[in-house]
C-alpha positions as CSV (number, residue, x, y, z in Angstrom):
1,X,0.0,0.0,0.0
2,X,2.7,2.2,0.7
3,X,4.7,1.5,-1.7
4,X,1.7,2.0,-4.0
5,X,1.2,6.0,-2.1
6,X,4.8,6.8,-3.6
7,X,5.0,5.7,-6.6
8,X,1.7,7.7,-7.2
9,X,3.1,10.5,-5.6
10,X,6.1,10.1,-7.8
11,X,4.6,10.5,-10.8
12,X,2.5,13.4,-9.3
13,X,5.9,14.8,-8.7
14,X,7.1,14.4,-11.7
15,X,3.9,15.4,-13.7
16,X,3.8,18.8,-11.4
17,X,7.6,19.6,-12.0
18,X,7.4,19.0,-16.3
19,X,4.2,21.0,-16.4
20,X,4.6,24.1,-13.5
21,X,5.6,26.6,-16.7
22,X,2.2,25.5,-18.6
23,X,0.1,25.6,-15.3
24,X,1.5,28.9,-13.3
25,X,2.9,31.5,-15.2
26,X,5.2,33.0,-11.7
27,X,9.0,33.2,-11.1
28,X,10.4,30.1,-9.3
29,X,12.3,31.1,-6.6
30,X,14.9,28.7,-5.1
31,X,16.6,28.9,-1.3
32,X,19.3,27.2,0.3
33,X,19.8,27.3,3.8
34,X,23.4,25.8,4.5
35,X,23.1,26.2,8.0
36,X,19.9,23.9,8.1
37,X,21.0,22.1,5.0
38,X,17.8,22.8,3.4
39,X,16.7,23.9,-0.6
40,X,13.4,25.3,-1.1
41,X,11.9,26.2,-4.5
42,X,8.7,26.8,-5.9
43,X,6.4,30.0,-6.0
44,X,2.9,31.0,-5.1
45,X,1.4,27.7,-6.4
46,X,3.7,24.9,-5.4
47,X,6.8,24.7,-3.0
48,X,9.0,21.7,-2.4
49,X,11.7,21.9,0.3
50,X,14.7,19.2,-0.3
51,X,16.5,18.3,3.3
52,X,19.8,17.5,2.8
53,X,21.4,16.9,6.2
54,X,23.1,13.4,6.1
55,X,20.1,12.2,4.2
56,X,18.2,13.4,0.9
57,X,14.5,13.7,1.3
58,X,11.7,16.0,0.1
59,X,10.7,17.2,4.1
60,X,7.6,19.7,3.1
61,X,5.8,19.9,-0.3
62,X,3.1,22.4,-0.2
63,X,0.4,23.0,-2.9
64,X,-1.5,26.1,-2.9
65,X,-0.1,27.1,0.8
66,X,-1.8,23.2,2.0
67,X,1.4,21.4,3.8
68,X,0.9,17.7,1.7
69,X,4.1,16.9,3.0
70,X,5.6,17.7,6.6
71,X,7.4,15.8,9.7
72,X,7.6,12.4,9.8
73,X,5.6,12.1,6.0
74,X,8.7,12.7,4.0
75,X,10.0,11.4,0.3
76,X,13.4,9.2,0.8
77,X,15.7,8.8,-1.9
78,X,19.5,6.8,-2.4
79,X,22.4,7.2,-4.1
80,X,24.8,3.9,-4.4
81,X,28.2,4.3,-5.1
82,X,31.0,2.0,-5.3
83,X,32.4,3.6,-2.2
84,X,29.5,4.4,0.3
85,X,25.8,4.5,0.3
């Protein structure tokens, strides 16, 4: 079930992100916070904050100023290298 949530989401991610131009005409604005390890982008519409503190996840996605995403209901992701994880 959960599994079935993200990849749902995913593509809703992904749909959002290849259409934002056709679907609000605004500036993106993008944010990084070094001290909290943090990027936010987005505008008026849609806002996605990427935490990058020994991790990489999408910690708050908001839509219309709605918080979909926030606190423990965050997007992981993984990079594998030869090295490290």
């Amino acid at each position: 079930m959960l599994v079935r949530k993200s990849i749902a989401f995913g593509f809703f991610l992904t749909f959002s992100f290849i259409n934002l131009p056709n679907i609000c005409i605004a500036q993106v604005i993008i944010k990084n916070d070094q001290r909290s390890k943090t990027i936010t982008f987005g505008n008026k519409k849609i806002k996605l904050t990427v935490d990058y503190k020994d991790k990489a996840n999408v910690a708050v996605l908001e839509v219309n100023v709605q918080k979909v995403i926030e606190g423990t209901e965050v997007i992981y992701s993984s990079i594998k290298t030869t090295s490290a994880t």
